[in-house]
Structures are given as structure tokens and as C-alpha cells.
N, C-alpha and C positions, 0 to 999 in steps of 0.2 A: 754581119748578117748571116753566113756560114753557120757560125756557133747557133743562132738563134733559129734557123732550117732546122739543123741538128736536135737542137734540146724539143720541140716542135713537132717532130716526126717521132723523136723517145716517147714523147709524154701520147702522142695520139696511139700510138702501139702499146702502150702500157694500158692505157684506158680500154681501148678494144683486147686487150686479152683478162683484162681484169673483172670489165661490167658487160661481155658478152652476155648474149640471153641463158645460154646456159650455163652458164657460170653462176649468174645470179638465181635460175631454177633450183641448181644444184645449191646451191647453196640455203635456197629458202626452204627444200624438201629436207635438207640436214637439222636445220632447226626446228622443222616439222617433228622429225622423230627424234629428235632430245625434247622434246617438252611432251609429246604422247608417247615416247618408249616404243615405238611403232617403226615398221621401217616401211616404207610408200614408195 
């Protein structure tokens, strides 16, 4: 049950550093300005 806390707490920690909100802002504003050439 150890291993399964462990891998559990990796994967919640990888998701909140991954699809935080701006993460994903930043991310959608990037592809904003590669498709208009624009920087926002």
C-alpha cells in the first residue's frame, strides 16, 4: 500500500505542476502567438 501512497502523491504533484491554471494560460497565450505572430 506504501508503493501505491507513493506513486499517488507523484502523479497528484505532477498533475498540479503540469495543468495548473497558468500553466495552461501560459501555454494557450504561446500558441496564441504562433498562429497570429503576435506576442499578448
Amino acid at each position: 500500500e506504501s508503493e501505491y501512497a507513493e506513486l499517488s502523491e507523484q502523479a497528484t504533484r505532477k498533475a498540479v505542476s503540469n495543468y495548473s491554471e497558468s500553466n495552461i494560460a501560459k501555454r494557450y497565450t504561446d500558441i496564441y502567438n504562433k498562429i497570429t505572430g503576435r506576442n499578448a
